[in-house]
Residue, then its C-alpha position, 0 to 999 in steps of 0.5 A: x781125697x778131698x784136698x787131692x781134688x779126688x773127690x767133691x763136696x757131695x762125695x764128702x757130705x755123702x761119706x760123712x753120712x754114711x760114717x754117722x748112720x752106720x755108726x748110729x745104726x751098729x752103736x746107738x751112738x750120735x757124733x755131734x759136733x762142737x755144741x752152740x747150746x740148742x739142744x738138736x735130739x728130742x723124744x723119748x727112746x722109742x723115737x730114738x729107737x725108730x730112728x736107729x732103725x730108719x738109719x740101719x735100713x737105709x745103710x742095708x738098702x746101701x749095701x743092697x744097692x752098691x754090693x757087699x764088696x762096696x760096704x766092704x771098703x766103705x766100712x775099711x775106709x770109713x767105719x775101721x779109718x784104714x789107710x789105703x796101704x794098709x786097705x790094700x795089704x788086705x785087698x791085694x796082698x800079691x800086689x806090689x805096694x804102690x800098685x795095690x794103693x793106687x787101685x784102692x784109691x781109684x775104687x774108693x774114689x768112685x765108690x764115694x761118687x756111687x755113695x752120694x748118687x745112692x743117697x740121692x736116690x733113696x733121697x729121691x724116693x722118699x720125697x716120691x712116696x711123700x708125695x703120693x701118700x699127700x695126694x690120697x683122698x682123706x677118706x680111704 
């Protein structure tokens, strides 16, 4: 999707976040790339637990926010790695073949733009929440 020009380096950067927290989130697993010797994961397991959490909620708050049709494609696409034919052998089985394909493509296209406006969202409130709990008088 990418080299077709279909979608952008956001959508891109957005997808392989979500593969990395649902992955975290259901496995308890981190895909790190190729290593140049700094060690990146620090803390004990209740950080790393808190983490996983923080990363189960955020793919909830997702589906929330897209519909669980949305989640639905985005675990085929992402998560399973299924071809849009074979996406669109399960989504539209009465369809002809290169039909079904190509509505599978489009939706997928334009949920990848919907993924990355959500992470920009949820990104968004969080710094928004930030900044209302740093101005609070020490006091209260």
């Amino acid at each position: 999707m990418y080299d077709a020009g279909d979608i952008g380096d956001d959508e891109l950067a957005a997808a392989d976040r979500w593969y990395r927290e649902y992955v975290f989130a259901s496995l308890g697993v981190v895909e790190t790339p190729s290593s140049d010797g700094r060690v990146r994961e620090r803390g004990d397991i209740h950080t790393w637990m808190m983490g996983r959490g923080q990363c189960s909620a955020r793919i909830t708050q997702i589906r929330d926010m897209l519909g669980l049709c949305a989640h639905v494609r985005l675990e085929m696409l992402l998560a399973r790695e299924m071809s849009f034919s074979v996406m669109a052998r399960h989504l539209y089985p009465a369809l002809s073949e290169g039909r079904a394909r190509m509505k599978v493509s489009a939706q997928c296209a334009l949920l990848l733009e919907q993924l990355a406006h959500a992470y920009e969202v949820l990104s968004k409130k969080k710094n928004s929440k930030n900044l209302v709990n740093d101005k609070l008088p020490l006091d209260i």
